[in-house]
Each structure stands twice: as structure tokens, then as C-alpha cells.
N, C-alpha and C positions, 0 to 999 in steps of 0.2 A: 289688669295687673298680673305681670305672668311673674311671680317669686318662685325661685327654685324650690325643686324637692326636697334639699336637705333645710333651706329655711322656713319651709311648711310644716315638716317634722319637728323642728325646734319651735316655731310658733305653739302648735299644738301642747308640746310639754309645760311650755309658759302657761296658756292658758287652763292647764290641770293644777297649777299651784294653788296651794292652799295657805289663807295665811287668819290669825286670829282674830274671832272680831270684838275683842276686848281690846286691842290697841288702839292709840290713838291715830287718825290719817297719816301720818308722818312715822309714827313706827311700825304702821301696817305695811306701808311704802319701801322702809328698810329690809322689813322683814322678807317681804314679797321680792326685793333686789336681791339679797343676800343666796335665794332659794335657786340664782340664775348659777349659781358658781360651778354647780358638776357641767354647765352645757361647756365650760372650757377646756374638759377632758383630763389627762392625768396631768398630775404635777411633775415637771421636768428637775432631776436634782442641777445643782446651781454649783457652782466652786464652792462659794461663799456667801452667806445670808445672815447680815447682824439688823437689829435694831436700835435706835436711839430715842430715847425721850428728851428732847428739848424744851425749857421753862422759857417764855417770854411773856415779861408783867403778871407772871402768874398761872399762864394759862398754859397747860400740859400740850405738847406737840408730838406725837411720836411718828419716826419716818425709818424706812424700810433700806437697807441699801443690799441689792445684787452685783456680786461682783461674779464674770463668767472666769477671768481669772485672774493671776497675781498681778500684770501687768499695768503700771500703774499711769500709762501713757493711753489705755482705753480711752472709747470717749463716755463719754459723761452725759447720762440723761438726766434730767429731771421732770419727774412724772406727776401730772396730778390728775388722778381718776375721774370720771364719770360718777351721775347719778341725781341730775337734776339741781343740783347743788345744797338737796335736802337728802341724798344717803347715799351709802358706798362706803367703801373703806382701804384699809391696806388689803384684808380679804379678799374682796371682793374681785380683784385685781389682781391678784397673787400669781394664779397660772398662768393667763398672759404674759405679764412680766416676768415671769421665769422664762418665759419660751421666748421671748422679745429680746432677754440679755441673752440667753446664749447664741439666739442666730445670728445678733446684731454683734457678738462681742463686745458690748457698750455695758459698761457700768450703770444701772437704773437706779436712781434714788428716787422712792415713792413718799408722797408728803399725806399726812393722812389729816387734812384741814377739818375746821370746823362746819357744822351743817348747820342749814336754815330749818327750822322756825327759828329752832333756841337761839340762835348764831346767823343772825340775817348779816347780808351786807354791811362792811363792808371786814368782818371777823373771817372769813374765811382765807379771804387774799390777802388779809393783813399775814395768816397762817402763813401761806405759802411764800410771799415775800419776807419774812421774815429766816425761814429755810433756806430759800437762798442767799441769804447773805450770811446765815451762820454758817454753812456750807463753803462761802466763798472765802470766809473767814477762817475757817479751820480744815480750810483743803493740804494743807502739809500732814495735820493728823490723819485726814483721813485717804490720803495717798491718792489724791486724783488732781487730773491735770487741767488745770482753769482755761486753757487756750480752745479747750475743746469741750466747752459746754454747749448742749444742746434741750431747750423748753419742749416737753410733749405733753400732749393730754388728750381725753377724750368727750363727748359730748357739753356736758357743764365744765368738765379737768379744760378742755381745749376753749373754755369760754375763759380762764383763771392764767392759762399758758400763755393766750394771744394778748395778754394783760401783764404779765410776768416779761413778756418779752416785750414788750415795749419800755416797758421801766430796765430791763436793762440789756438793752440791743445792744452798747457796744463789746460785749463779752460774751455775744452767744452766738455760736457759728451755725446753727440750723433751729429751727421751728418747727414741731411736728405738729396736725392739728386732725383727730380722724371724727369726723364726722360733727364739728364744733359748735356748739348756740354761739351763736354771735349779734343776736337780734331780739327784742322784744317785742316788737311789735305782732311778730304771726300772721302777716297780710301778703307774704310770698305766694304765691302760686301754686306751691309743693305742700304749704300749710292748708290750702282750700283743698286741692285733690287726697289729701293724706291726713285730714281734720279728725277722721274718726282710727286711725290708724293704717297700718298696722304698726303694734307694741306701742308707742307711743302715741296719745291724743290732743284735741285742742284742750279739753277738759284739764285732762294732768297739767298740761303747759301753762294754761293760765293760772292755776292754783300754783305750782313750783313757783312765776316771778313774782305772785304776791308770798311768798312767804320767805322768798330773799330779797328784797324792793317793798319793803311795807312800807317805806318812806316818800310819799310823790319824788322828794328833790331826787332821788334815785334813780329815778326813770330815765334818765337822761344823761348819767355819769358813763363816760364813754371806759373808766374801771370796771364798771358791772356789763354794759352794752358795747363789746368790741365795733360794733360794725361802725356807731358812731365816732371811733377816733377816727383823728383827723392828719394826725401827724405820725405818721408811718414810713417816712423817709428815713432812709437808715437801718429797716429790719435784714435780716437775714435770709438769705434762702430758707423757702417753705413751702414744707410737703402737707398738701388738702386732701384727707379723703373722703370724698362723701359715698352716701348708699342711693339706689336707684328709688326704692323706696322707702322714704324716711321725709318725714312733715323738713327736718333743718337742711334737707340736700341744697336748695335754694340760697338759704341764708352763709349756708358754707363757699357756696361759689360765688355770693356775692361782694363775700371777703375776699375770697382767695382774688378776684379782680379789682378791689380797691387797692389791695395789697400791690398789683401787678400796676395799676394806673400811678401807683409813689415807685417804679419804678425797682419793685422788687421780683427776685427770681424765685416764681412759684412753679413748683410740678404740684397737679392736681388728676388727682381719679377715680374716676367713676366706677363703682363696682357692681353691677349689671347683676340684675335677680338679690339684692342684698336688700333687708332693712337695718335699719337703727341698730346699736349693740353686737353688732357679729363680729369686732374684734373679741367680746367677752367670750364665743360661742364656738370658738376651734374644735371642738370637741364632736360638734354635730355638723358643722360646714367648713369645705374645702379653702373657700374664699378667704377665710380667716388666714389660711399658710399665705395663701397670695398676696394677702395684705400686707403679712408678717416678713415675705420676701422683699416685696416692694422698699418697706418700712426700712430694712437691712442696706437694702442699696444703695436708697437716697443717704443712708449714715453715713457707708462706707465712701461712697462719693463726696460728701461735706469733710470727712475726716482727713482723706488724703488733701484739700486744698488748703487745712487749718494748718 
């Protein structure tokens, strides 16, 4: 396993964090995510940065929107984070998506869903689906352009986006997906050679889907298990990025080819010396810009045929 120098460097930092062991596994877990956020480097200022809190049945939603600038013909992300789908937040994410709206010029709307244990299946997607339609619902107030939405996410966020974008393909001009769970099972290839890591393990893995999937009937709901939908005809162009090494690289491409076998336009790529997480890590590794350029092109390329 040859990982670059600057992902060694950053491994290394990871492994000196410190996190309390008075929490409970779940918010040792956040804690110990949260702790990743300087590896993204400085914060890029933004045109425009509001917040909203959104009520549905009760339950508090608060989602992030960047706008790079006034121009209200941007395209339109919709972003849901990373983090095993037990932590992460709008923080956690925040530098990224600063540096992601202004290179892309895309408006980012970050959805900052609910987390498992407390919030198992099926409360977090309920979150994010429900964003998008108050979103779609209230895009005159909030001055953005419906012909030009685009679904992105990352590891668990791109297991919630490939699900988001199924439920509503005909209004979304692009799919982004970097590095995505798309599978429960962990019997890939990439999960046997990468079981013990590096950053992510089998151990972690199989604890994160028992604590979103505490339900057997769950196991098999192709809303929580992308890989297993079946009806994929009709999705959008979609950009897969996976890491060289990372346990989900496998499971990522074996979407990004289900996807391609219904007959949709996928660009997919490999980032050579990368693991897991090095969108978060621009700060420590170069790869990150390259992704970040990548990410920008496939936009600008979706936006001009919208």
C-alpha cells in the first residue's frame, strides 16, 4: 500500500487525537470527527452565508446555504455530509463547502440531518427529503433556479444523495457522489484488503449499520442500501469519486456500473494514493484541489446543457 506523503502526514495527526473517555461510543465518534476539521485548512470567505432552521412535525432542521454570488441563475447544490450516518454536521463540512461554492460558483445548500443511534433509519432521509421540497417549495424566496439542481454528498451524505436522487430524478440535472456507502454487506474485495484500515475499519462499519438499521426489515430497503435499487432508469449524469484506498472504493464503483448498466452517464475517478475522507483534508493534501477542480468541471459541464 504506497499512500502518499501528504496522506501519511494527515493519517498520523488523526491518530494523535484525543477524545474523552467519558462519552458515550457515539459521541466519542463525533467528538473524535469534529477534531478532523483544521485538516481542511483556512476558511475561504464566501459572498454570502445564511442559516435557516426548518420545523417539520416538530422536529428542528437547520441547513446552511453559500451563495458565491448574487447571481440567482447559479447552479444549485444540495449537500448532505459525511460521517457514518452517526456524526458530522454543518461544521464539519463548512471549509469544504466554502472552497467547493466558490470554485464551482454553485450555490451549496448544506442539510444538517438527524443522526443514528438516537435517529436511526429511516429519520435522517426523512430530514433531507423533506429539505428538498421545502427548498423546492420556497425557491422564489430564496432566489435560486429549480432547472438547475444538483444532489451531492459524501461517504454516508452520498449514501442519503444516491437516495434523494432517486426520489426526485426528474428535477435534478447532476448527481455528485465522493466516495459513497452504497452497500451493507462489506463482502467487496476492497472491504477484505482494507478491513483493518486505513481511517476507516470493519469494526467501525459494522457498528455504524447496526446503529442506523437496528430494524432486520431494514437491511434490505434499497432507501437505506443504494446498491440494492433497482430502478435507476432515468437518473442524471453522475460523477463517482472514489479513494485508492478506502474499504467503500469497491462498493462505489459498483454503483457507479449499476448506474451505467440503466443506461446512465457516469464519469467516475480514481484518486491514486488517497484514502477515505480527503475531500475533508485540503489543508494537508493536494488531491483534495484536484478533486475540488474535477468536482467544478463536471458542474460546469451539467450547467451549460441545463
Amino acid at each position: 500500500m504506497k499512500l502518499s506523503e501528504q496522506v501519511e502526514k494527515t493519517l498520523n495527526y488523526i491518530q494523535n487525537i484525543e477524545v474523552s473517555e467519558t462519552l458515550s461510543p457515539w459521541e466519542a465518534g463525533r467528538n473524535f470527527y469534529e477534531k478532523f476539521i483544521p485538516l481542511a485548512g483556512e476558511k475561504q470567505n464566501v459572498f454570502h452565508i445564511t442559516e435557516k432552521e426548518l420545523l417539520n412535525e416538530g422536529n428542528s432542521l437547520k441547513i446552511r446555504i453559500y451563495r458565491p454570488n448574487n447571481n440567482v441563475e447559479s447552479p444549485l447544490m444540495i449537500y448532505f455530509h459525511g460521517g457514518w450516518f452517526n456524526a458530522g454536521n454543518l461544521e464539519t463540512h463548512d471549509t469544504p463547502l466554502r472552497q467547493l461554492s466558490n470554485l464551482s460558483q454553485s450555490i451549496i445548500i448544506a442539510v444538517d440531518y438527524r443522526l443514528a443511534p438516537e435517529y436511526p433509519f429511516p429519520a435522517g432521509l426523512y430530514d433531507c427529503e423533506f429539505a428538498v421540497k421545502w427548498i423546492i417549495e420556497n425557491a422564489s424566496t430564496l432566489n435560486i433556479d429549480l432547472k438547475k439542481i444538483i444532489i451531492a454528498g459524501d461517504s454516508a451524505g452520498g449514501a442519503l444523495a444516491a437516495t434523494i436522487t432517486r426520489k426526485f430524478r426528474s428535477i435534478v440535472i447532476a448527481q455528485l457522489l465522493i466516495y459513497p456507502v452504497t452497500d451493507n454487506s462489506m463482502k467487496t474485495s476492497s472491504w477484505d484488503e482494507f478491513q483493518n484500515g486505513p481511517l476507516l475499519d470493519l469494526k467501525g462499519a459494522i457498528q455504524a449499520w447496526d446503529w442506523y438499521l437496528p430494524h432486520i426489515e431494514d437491511r434490505n430497503n434499497p432507501d437505506a442500501v443504494p446498491l440494492l435499487a433497482d430502478d435507476l432508469i432515468g437518473f442524471p449524469p453522475t460523477f463517482v469519486a472514489v479513494s485508492e484506498f478506502d474499504p467503500l472504493k469497491d462498493e462505489g464503483l459498483l454503483y457507479a456500473e449499476k448506474l451505467k448498466a440503466n443506461r446512465v452517464d457516469v464519469q467516475q475517478k480514481l484518486y491514486k494514493g488517497t484514502t477515505h475522507g480527503f475531500f475533508q483534508m485540503g489543508g494537508f493534501i493536494d488531491d483534495t484541489k484536484i478533486l475540488m477542480h474535477d468536482i467544478a468541471e463536471f458542474i460546469k459541464t451539467q450547467n451549460s446543457l441545463s
